[in-house]
Structures are given as C-alpha cells and as structure tokens.
Steps between C-alpha positions, in 0.01 A plus 500: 500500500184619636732638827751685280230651297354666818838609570591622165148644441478720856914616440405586129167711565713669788749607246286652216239666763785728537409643164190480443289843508390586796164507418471212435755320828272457718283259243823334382606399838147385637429255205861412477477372887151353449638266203735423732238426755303341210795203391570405937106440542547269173811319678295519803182314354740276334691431769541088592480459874818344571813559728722478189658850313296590169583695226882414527786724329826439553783673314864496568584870564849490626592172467834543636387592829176277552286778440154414304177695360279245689199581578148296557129511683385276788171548702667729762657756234198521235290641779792734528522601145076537482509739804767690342306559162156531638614836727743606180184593324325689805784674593578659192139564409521704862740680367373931493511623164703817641795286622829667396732334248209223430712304270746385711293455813299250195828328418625464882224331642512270181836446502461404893199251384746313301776486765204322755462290251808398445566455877207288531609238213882489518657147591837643487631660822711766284195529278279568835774714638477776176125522453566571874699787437344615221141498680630798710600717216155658431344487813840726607438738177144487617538622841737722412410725192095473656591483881309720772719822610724296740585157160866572491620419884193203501624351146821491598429299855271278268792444249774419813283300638415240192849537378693394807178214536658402143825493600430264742326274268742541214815361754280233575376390160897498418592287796256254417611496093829441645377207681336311207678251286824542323316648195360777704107600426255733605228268411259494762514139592845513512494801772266291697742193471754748605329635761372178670856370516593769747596385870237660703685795619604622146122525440394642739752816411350489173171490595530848691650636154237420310220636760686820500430531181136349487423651807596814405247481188197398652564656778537298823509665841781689582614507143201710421598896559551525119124459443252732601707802394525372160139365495376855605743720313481339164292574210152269526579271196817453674381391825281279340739286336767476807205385714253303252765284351926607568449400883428163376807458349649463842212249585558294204860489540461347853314236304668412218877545583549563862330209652559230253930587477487542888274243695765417783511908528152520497396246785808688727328869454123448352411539871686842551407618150118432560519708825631781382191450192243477797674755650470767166121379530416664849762823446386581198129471557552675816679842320248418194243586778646849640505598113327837384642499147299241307782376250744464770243279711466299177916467496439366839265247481671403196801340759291355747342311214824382327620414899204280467633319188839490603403338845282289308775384213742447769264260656545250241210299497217478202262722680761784536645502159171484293427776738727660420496490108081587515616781701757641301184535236271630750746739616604629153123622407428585875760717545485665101130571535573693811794699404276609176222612747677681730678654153101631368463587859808794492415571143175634560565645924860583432621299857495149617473572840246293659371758775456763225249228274130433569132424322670377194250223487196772487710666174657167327270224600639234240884602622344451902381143362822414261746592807254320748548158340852571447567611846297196599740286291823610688327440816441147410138466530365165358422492152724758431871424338676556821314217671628200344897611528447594881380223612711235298791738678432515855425143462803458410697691705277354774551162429889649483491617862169554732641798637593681171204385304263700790682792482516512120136478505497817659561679111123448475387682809779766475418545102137502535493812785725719277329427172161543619600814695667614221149439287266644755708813518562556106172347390241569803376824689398825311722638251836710569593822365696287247258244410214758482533509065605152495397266181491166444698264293619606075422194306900469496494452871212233494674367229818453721308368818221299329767184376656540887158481680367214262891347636424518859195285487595260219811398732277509814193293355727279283870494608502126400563648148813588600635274760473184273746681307798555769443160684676242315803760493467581870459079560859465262660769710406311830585189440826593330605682781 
C-alpha cells in the first residue's frame, strides 16, 4: 500500500491542481510535492536493509495476457524514488510567479513526478514500459508550450529520439514475453528467466535494443545530439527535471532490466559499451570547455558525467555500480543547483553568456559562496557529494580495464578547468555592464539552494548513509548474474 498511495496521491494532486485558483497553485503544488517528499523519507528511515523487494503489490491487471500492477522498493530504487521527491519540491518552489498558464505547468511537473515514480517501483516489464511512456508526456508539453524561440524543431528531435529508443525496447520486452513459459508473463523474474535462456547470440541482439533505448535516455556518446539543445532551449523547471532525475531512468534501467535479462549479452559488448561511456567523458568535457553559454556548458558536463556512470555500470564490479547509484544522487542535486543558478543569473543580467558576466561575487556574496560549494561538488572535490561516486567509479572501471579506468579519470581534470573557469569568469574580476545592479539571493532562491548545498556535503561527509542502502541489492544482482 504505502507504494500505491504515493502513486495515487502524486496522480491525484496533479489532477485537481488543474483547478485550483491560481493564486493559490503555486502553494498547492509545493506542499502537495513536499508530503510527497515527507511519506519516501518515512519509507526511507523505515527502510530494512535487505536485498529482498518491500512494500509488495501485486494485482492482476490483464490477466489474460500476463500483464500485472506489480510494483515494489529495494535499496537501489528507494534512493531513486527519494531523489525524485526531494528536487519535486525545489523545482516547483523555483518556479517564477509570472510563468504563463501556471496551472498546468503545476500539474505537468506533478504528473511527471508520479510517472518517475512509477518507473522506479514497477516489477512488471509492461508496467515499466507505460510509466515509461507516460514520463515523456509532460516534459514534451513542458518544452513545448514554455520552450525558448527555437522548442518546436528541438521537441520534436527530443520526442523521435525517445520514441524510436522505445520502440526498440518495446520489440524486445515482447520477444522476451514470448520466450517465457506457456502461460506467458511480464513478471520480472520471469523476463529474466526468459532472457537468460537465450543462446548467446540472441542476446546479444537484444542487448543493443535495449541500449538504444537506455542509451538514448541518459545519454551515452554518440546517442547524445538530442541533449544540449533541449537542455538549453527549455524552460528552467524543465531542464531541471530531464537532468536531475529523467536521465536516470536510462541508468536505472541498465540496472534493473537490461543486465539481469541479458548477462551472456552483456559480457559480449560491456567492453564496447564502456568505451563509447569513456569516450562521452573526454568529448563532452572537451566541447563543455569551448562553451560561452553557461546552461549549455551545464548540458555538457551533464554527458561526460553520465559517460562516467555508464562506463562505470558497464564495468560490473561492486565498486562501479555503488558508484554509480551515489552518483546518480550526486548528479541529480549537482546538476539542479546549477541549472537554478545560472537561471537567477539571466533573470537579473538578461544573458548567460559567460564572457559578458563578471564581479558577481562583490554584488551577491552568499550566491558566489552557494555556487562555490556547488561548483566544487561537480568537480568532485573531497568531502563534497561528487567525491564518493567518482572514485567508487573509476575504481571500477579501472579495475574493469587499466587503460579505460585512466582515461575516465580524466572527467575530473577536464570538469574541474571548465567549472572553475566558468566561476572565475562569472563570479571573479570587477563587475560587467550587466552585473553592475546585481542583487543577491530572494529568500525563495536560498530557499531552493539551501536543502541542495546542505545535500552536497551530507553525501560527501557521510555517503555511508546511503550506500548501506543499495549494497545488498547491488551484491543480489552480482551474484545472480
């Protein structure tokens, strides 16, 4: 029950915020997402530390078919579902109070908080497949109705790319149901049955469908050219939830269904796959670096950190996976805090050009320090939340492959020259002719950036909190594969 409730609760509050005065949407949607919030820090206090599924539902939904409402929480997908309602909250609370059509931007994002949910829980392969779907619904709407000048051509490469990624993962999910027993089942267990009792070469085709459609989700290097136009171009609020939590829907899908269903597929290609992941981490740092636009930078080092999970996930050792699951938290309130500075940045100078910035610290001295230890967090410093997942990951990828686990490391070196470039020429120097009047941060925006900061070092000081959760899931998936 407690699953279904969040579900039920998040769909629910999406429905009615689209009539509640608009005076009073803003409010509605905040403390609707913060009970939210409120109920998967109870479930996460609560939680046993165990391999085994908790909080079990299953319903028969179309019996005749195999289909079932199934859906449950291990340690890998309640960190999923907490970073998922702890940036709800912040996001919306972001949100400008002269956004056009307020309601239904309200009743998007929590509409697409319920469909991350649902991905994140779902035991049944159809089940996973339609929160799937349905999670690109409002981020399209999103994009689309509050899209920069250029949304229409951008959301519609954004839309062909996910749906022909789902396409590919739909024919496989089918293949496999076709290949479990005589009572056919999209039951989880029985798609990994199905899957492991492939020859070789019959997994390995499926394992290229379902990276197409992962891949394309996270993205991985070359399947990437969807991203930084639609991280620049959409609204803020938007960004923030394709980079702070969608993207891992493509990580978390490697995890629970691709790997397990595939591991003859995997061993054939995880050295290919984690290439082209080390690879994203150089090229994207690299053009992350020649950046002048500060969102667009973001977009970019945004793929050269997911190449790092990816290469790291592919590994598939300990050290790489709980890498890669403290990462995907790291990551998610890097990468929002950012996005939301750069956002107060072109709110109050009217560009986001880099070259055009300067002597913000002299104006907004808390901002300077909030987007310092942020900054400092994506960079990986120690004691900061990007710390712990980098170096579980290039361990991992290292103990992987020598070669590719040195030139992975290079996302620290490559990251830390463009971020700290990128500070020193926004933050440092004398003031601009844009950031001559600038002022520092509405008790909104500290409100927003506050939780995040506190984030960055509670993972970095503490991520023990967090890994003790994931590991007896990420020691069941190893040893079952």
């Amino acid at each position: 029950m407690p699953i279904i409730a969040l579900l039920i609760f998040t769909f629910g509050t999406a429905v009615i915020g689209l009539f509640i005065p608009i005076r009073y949407g803003n409010r509605f949607a905040f403390l609707s997402s913060l009970i939210v919030f409120a109920y998967s820090l109870y479930l996460f206090i609560t939680f046993p530390i165990t391999a085994e599924y908790q909080y079990v539902l299953d319903c028969a939904w179309i019996p005749s078919l195999g289909i079932h409402f199934k859906v449950g929480i291990d340690g890998i997908s309640i960190l999923l579902v907490m970073l998922t309602t702890f940036l709800t909250p912040l996001i919306i609370f972001s949100i400008r109070k002269n956004e056009p059509r307020p309601r239904a931007f309200y009743s998007l994002l929590l509409f697409m908080e319920m469909a991350l949910i649902g991905v994140f829980v779902s035991m049944d392969g159809f089940l996973f497949y339609i929160f799937w779907e349905i999670a690109l619904i409002p981020i399209y709407f999103i994009c689309l109705l509050w899209g920069g000048k250029d949304r229409v051509r951008i959301t519609l490469k954004f839309f062909i790319y996910t749906m022909t990624g789902s396409l590919f993962m739909l024919v496989g999910l089918i293949y496999l149901y076709l290949h479990t027993p005589v009572q056919h089942s999209f039951d989880m267990q029985a798609l990994y049955a199905a899957g492991r009792s492939l020859s070789a070469h019959a997994q390995c085709i499926l394992f290229w469908f379902f990276f197409l459609a992962f891949g394309i989700k996270m993205p991985i290097f070359p399947l990437h050219t969807w991203q930084p136009d639609t991280y620049t171009d959409a609204p803020t609020q938007g960004t923030m939830m394709l980079s702070g939590i969608m993207l891992k829907m493509g990580i978390y899908g490697v995890i629970r269904w691709m790997i397990p269903m595939l591991p003859l597929g995997l061993a054939q290609n995880a050295n290919y796959v984690l290439w082209l992941s080390v690879a994203g981490v150089v090229y994207a740092g690299i053009i992350a670096f020649t950046q002048r636009d500060m969102k667009r930078l973001i977009a970019y080092s945004s793929i050269s950190h997911v190449g790092l999970i990816a290469a790291g996930i592919f590994a598939f050792n300990q050290q790489g996976l709980q890498g890669g699951i403290i990462q995907m938290l790291s990551h998610g309130v890097n990468v929002v805090g950012l996005f939301f500075i750069v956002d107060i940045i072109q709110s109050r100078t009217g560009t986001r050009d880099i070259g055009s910035l300067g002597g913000i610290r002299l104006k907004a001295p808390f901002l300077a320090t909030v987007f310092a230890i942020i900054m400092l967090g994506a960079v990986a410093l120690p004691l900061t939340d990007g710390f712990p997942g980098e170096f579980l990951l290039i361990s991992g990828v290292f103990k992987f492959q020598n070669i590719a686990g040195a030139v992975a490391g290079l996302t620290i070196i490559i990251g830390a020259v463009y971020m700290l470039r990128t500070y020193q020429r926004s933050m440092l120097n004398e003031p601009s002719l844009e950031t001559d009047k600038f002022t520092d941060l509405t008790w909104v925006e500290k409100s927003v950036l506050i939780p995040i900061v506190i984030m960055v070092i509670l993972i970095g000081i503490y991520p023990n909190l967090f890994l003790k959760v994931s590991e007896p899931a990420i020691l069941k998936l190893l040893s079952g594969v």
